[in-house]
C-alpha positions, 0 to 999 in steps of 0.5 A, a space after each residue: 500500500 502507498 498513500 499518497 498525502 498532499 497538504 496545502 496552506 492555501 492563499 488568502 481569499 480562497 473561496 469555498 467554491 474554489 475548494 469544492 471544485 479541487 476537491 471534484 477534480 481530485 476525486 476524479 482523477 484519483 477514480 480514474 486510476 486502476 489501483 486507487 484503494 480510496 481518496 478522502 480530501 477535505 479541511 484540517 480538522 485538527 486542535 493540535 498546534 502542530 499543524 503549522 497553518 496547512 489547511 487544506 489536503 487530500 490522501 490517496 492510497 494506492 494498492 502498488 507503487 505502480 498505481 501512484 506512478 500511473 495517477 502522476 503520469 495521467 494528463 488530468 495530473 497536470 491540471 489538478 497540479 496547476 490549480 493546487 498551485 493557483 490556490 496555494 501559498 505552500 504544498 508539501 507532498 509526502 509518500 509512505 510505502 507501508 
């Protein structure tokens, strides 16, 4: 299993809606590659003041490394890269093989 972990501080004045369409474009990129175990995407939740202000972010777990190499190489990879990017001040993208 590899889970794929994206967290994002997110630009002042990100609205809701920008949100929401990141989140449909996520889910469906992730839902388009053979492998894909789950996808969960969604605003931290946490109290803890360890969450050095990331406030946005998505898991997908992947059945093999293969799969996460298929989900970067799809085209729609590129566009959902791009308007990670357009929304965010900072990413930071960390990948576990358990």
């Amino acid at each position: 299993m590899v889970v794929h972990v994206v967290l994002m501080r997110l630009r002042a004045g990100v609205s809701a809606v920008e949100l929401d369409r990141l989140a449909e474009r996520v889910l469906n990129l992730a839902e388009s590659i053979a492998g894909k175990d789950s996808c969960m995407i969604g605003p931290n939740v946490t109290e803890e003041p360890l969450s050095q202000e990331y406030e946005f972010g998505f898991v997908v777990r992947f059945e093999t490394r293969e799969a996460l190499a298929a989900y970067h190489a799809d085209p729609a990879h590129e566009g959902v890269s791009h308007a990670i990017q357009d929304l965010t001040q900072t990413v930071l993208v960390f990948d576990i093989d358990s």
